[in-house]
ROBA-8153 format. One record per residue: residue in one letter; x, y, z of N, C-alpha, C in turn. Coordinates in steps of 0.2 Angstrom, whole numbers. Atoms other than C-alpha are relative to their C-alpha. Example, Ala and Ser with C-alpha at 12.3 -4.5 7.8 and 13.67 -1.06 7.14 Angstrom:
BEGIN
 resn   n_x   n_y   n_z  ca_x  ca_y  ca_z   c_x   c_y   c_z
    a     4    -6     0    62   -22    39     4     6     0
    s    -4    -6    -1    68    -5    36    -4     5     3
END
This chain:
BEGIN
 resn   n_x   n_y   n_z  ca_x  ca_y  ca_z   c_x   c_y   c_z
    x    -1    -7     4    -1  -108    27    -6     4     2
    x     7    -6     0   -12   -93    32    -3     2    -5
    x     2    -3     5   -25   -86    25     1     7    -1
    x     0    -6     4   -20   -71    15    -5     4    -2
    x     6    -4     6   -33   -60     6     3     9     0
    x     0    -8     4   -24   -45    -3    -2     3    -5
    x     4    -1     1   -36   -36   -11     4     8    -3
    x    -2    -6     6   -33   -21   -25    -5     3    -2
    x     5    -4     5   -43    -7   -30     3     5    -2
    x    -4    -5     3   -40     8   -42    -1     7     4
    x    -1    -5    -4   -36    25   -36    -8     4     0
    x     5    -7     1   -49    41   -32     2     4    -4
    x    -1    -5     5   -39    51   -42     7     0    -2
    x    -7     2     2   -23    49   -53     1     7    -3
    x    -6    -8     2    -9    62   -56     6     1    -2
    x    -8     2     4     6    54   -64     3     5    -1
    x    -6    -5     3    21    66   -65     5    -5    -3
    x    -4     4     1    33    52   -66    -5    -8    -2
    x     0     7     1    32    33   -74     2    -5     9
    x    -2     2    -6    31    23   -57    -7    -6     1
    x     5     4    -2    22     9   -48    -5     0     3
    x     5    -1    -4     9    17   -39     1     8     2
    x    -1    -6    -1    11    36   -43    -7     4    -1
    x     8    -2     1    -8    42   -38     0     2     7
    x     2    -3    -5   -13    55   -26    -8    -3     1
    x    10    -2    -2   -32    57   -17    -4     4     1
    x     5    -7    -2   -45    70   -15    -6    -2    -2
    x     8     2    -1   -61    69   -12    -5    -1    -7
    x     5     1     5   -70    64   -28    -1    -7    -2
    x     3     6     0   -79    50   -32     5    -5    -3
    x    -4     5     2   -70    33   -36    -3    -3    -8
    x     1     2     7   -70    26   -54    -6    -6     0
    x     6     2     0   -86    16   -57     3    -9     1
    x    -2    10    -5   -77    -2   -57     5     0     3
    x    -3    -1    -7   -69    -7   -44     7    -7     0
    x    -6     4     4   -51   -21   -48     3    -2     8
    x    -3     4    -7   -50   -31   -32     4    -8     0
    x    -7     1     2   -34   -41   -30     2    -4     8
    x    -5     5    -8   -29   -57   -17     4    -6    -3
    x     0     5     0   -20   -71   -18    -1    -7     0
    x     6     5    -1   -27   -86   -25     4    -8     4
    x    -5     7    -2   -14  -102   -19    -3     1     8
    x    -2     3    -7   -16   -97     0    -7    -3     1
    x     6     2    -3   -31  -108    10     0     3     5
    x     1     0    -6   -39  -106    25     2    -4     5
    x    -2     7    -4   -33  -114    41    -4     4     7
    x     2    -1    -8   -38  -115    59     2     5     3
    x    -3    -5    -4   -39  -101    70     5    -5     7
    x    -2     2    -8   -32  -114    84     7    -4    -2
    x    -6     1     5   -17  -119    72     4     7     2
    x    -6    -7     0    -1  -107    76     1     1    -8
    x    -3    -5     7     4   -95    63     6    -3    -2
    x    -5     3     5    14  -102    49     5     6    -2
    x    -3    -6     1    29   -92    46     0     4    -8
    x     0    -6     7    30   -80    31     2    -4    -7
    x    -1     2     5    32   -87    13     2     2    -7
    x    -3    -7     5    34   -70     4     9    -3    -2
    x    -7    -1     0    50   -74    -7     4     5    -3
    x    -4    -5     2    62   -63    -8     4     3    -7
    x    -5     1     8    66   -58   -28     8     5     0
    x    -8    -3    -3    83   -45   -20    -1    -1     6
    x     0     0    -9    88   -50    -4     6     6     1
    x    -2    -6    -2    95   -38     8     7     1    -3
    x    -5     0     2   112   -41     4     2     3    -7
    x    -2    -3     8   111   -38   -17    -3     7     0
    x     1    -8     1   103   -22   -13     1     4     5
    x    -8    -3    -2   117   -17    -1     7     1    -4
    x    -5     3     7   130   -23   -15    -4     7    -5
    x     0    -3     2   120   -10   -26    -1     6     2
    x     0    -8    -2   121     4   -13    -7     2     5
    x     3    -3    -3   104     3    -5    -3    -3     9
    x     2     3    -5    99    -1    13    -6    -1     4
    x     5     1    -1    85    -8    18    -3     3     9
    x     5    -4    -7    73     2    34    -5    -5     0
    x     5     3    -1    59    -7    41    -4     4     6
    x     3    -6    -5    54     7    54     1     6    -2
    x    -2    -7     4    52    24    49     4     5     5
    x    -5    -4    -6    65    30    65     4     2    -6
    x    -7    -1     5    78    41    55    -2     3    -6
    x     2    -4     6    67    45    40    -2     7    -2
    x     3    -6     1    67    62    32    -4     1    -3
    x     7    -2     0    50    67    32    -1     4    -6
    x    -3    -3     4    55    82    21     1    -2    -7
    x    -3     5     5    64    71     8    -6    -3    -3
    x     7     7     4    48    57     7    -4     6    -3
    x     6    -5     3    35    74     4     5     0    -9
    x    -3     1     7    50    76   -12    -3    -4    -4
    x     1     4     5    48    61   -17   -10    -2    -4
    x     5    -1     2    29    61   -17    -2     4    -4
    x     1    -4     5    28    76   -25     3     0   -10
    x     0     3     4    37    69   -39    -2    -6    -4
    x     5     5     2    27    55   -42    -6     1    -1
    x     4     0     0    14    64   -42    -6     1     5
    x     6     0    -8     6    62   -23    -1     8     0
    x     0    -7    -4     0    77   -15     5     1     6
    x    -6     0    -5    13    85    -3    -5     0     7
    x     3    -1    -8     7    83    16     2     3     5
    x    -4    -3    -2    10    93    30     4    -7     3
    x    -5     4    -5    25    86    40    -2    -1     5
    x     3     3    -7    18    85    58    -4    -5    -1
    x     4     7     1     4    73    50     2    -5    -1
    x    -2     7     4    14    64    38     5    -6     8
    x    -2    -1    -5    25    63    55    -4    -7     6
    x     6     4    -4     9    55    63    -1    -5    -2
    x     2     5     3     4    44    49     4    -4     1
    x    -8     4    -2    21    35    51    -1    -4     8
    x     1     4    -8    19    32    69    -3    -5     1
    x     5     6     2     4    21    65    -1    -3    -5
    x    -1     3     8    11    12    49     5    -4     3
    x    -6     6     0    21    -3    49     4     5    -8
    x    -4    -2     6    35     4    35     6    -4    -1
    x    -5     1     2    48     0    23     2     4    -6
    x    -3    -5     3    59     8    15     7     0    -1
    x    -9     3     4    76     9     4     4     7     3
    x    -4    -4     3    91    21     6     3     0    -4
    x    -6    -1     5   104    27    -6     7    -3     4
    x    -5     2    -5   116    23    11     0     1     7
    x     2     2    -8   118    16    27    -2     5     4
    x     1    -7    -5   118    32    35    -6     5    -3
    x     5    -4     1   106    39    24    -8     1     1
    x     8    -2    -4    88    48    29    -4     0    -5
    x     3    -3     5    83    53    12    -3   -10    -6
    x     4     6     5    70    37     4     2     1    -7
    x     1     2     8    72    30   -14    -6    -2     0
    x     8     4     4    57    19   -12    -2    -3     9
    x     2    -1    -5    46    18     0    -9    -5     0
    x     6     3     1    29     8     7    -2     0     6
    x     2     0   -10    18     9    23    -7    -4    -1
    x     7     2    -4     2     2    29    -1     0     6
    x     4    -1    -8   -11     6    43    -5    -5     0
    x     6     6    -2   -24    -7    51     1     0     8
    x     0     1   -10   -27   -15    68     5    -3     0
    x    -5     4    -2   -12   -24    68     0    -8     2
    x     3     6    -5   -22   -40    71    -2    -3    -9
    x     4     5     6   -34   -47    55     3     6    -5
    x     2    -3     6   -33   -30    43     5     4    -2
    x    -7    -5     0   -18   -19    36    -2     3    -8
    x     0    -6     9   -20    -4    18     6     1     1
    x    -9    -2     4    -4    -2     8    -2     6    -3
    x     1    -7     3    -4    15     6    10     3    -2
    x   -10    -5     3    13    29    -3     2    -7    -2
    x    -3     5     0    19    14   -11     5     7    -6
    x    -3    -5     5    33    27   -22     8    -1     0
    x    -8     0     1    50    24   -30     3     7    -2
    x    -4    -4     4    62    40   -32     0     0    -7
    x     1     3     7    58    42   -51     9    -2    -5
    x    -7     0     2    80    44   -55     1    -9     3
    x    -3     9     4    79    24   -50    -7    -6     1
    x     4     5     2    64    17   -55     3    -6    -5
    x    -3     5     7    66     1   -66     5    -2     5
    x    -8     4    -2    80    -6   -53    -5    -7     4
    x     5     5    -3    66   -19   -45    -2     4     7
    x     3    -1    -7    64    -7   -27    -7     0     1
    x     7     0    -2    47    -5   -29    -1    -5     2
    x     2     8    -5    45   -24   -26     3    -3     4
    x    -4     0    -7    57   -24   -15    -4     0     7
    x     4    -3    -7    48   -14    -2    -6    -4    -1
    x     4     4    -2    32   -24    -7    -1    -6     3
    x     0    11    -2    38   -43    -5     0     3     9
    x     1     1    -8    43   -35    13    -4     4     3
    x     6    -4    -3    30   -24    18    -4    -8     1
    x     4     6     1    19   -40    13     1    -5     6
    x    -1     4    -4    29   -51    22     2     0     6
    x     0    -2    -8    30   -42    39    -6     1     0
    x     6     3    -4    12   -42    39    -2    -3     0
    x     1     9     0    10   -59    36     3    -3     7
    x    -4     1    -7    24   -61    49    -6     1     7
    x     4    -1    -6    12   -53    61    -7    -3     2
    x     7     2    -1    -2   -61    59    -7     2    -4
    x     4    -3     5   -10   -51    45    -4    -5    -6
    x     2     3     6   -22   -58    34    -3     1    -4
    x     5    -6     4   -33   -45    25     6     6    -1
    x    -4    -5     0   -22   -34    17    -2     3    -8
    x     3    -4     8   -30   -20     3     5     4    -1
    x    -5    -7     1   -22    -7    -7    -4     2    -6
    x     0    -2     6   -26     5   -20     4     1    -7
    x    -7     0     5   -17     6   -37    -7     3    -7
    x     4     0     6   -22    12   -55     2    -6    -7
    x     1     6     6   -25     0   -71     9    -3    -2
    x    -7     3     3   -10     0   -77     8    -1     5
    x    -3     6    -6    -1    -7   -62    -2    -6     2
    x     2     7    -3   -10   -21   -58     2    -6    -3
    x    -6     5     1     2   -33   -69     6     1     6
    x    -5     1    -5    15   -28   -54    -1    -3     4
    x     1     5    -5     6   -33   -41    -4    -6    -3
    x     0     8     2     0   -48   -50     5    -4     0
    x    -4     0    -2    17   -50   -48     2    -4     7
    x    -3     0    -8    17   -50   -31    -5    -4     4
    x     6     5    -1     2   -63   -31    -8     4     2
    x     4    -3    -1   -11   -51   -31    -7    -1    -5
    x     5     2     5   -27   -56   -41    -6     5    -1
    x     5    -5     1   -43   -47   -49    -5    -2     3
    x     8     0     0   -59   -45   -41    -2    -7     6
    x     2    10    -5   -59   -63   -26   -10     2     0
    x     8     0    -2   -77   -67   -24    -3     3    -4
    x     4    -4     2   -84   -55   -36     0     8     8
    x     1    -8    -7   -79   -40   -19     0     3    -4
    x    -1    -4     4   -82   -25   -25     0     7     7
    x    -3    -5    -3   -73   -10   -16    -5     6     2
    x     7    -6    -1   -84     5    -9     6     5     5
    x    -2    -4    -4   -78    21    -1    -4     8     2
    x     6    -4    -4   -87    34    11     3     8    -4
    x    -1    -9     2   -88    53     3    -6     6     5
    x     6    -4    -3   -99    66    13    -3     7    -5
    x     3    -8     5  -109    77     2    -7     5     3
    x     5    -6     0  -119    92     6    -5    -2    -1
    x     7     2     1  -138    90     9    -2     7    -6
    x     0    -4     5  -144   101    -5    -8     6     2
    x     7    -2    -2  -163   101     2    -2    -2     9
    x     1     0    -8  -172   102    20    -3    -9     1
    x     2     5    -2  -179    86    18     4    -7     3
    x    -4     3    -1  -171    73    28     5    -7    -5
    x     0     5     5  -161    59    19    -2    -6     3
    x     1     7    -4  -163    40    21     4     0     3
    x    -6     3    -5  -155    31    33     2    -6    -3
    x    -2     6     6  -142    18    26    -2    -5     0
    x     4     6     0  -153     5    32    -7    -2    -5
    x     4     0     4  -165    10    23     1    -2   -11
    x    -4     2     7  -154    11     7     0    -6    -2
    x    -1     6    -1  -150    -7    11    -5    -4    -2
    x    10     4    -2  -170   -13    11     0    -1    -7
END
């Protein structure tokens, strides 16, 4: 069994329009004072000279019952309307992005994501993460269509996001969320706080005076 480490902290800034699992945009302002880090506590460690164990994420809808109610499951973002996803984040509350980037972000995200129908471009629920593809992957847009939240998609797209990074050989996998999601992914075998980690994130602020500042070495001492 790999070792896993999914690791949870709270957003930089929350903007709820809609009731959903992870409806939090970001802007640059400082992170909340405590920090709600979140892994797995069942997996162990094993040998790097041990092959990779196949995935163990179980599936709570398989593909098939959520076909049966109409939606189809994507795991590349080829085909996806760009356009549609900024909708849906805007109603959840994300910030809308441009398309060229969002566009870009995509290309370097493992993704999953539901339709309404096989042919269709336009997301209900949606989930990506970026990393190296090797040890480290962030779950970022994790956002349900608010008209069908409460059907289980959101975990849907988690168990398999999860479980294709695991597939790959992913075993550090964080994300951001606010307080009152972190029963969901508790859910999804995500735990508070491993080891006492405590989350950090880089802000660049304006020197105010000529005097030069420390250097982070120094901070460290």
């Amino acid at each position: 069994m790999p070792t896993t480490q999914i690791i949870l902290q709270p957003p930089l800034v929350l903007r709820p329009r809609a009731l959903g699992i992870s409806s939090f945009g970001f802007s640059p302002q400082p992170p909340p004072k405590a920090a709600a880090l979140l892994m797995p506590l069942h997996h162990r460690r094993r040998s790097p000279l041990l092959p990779r164990a196949a995935s163990s994420v179980r599936l709570t809808i398989s593909d098939d019952e959520l076909a049966s109610r109409g939606f189809t499951v994507r795991r590349t973002a080829e085909g996806i309307d760009v356009a549609a996803l900024n909708e849906v984040f805007a109603r959840v509350g994300f910030p809308r992005r441009q398309e060229d980037r969002l566009r870009r972000a995509l290309e370097h995200s493992r993704v999953v994501w539901l339709s309404a129908s096989p042919e269709g471009e336009r997301p209900v629920a949606f989930a990506r993460a970026a990393g190296d593809g090797v040890f480290n992957a962030v779950v970022w847009d994790v956002v349900v269509e608010p008209s069908c939240q409460g059907l289980g998609l959101g975990r849907a797209v988690m168990e398999r996001l999860v479980d294709d990074l695991r597939n790959d050989g992913v075993n550090n996998i964080v994300l951001y969320a606010e307080p009152r999601v972190v029963g969901f992914y508790r859910l999804l075998d995500f735990a508070m706080d491993p080891d006492g980690i405590r989350g950090m994130a880089y802000y660049h602020r304006k020197t105010t005076t000529a005097s030069p500042a420390p250097s982070s070495s120094s901070l460290l001492l």
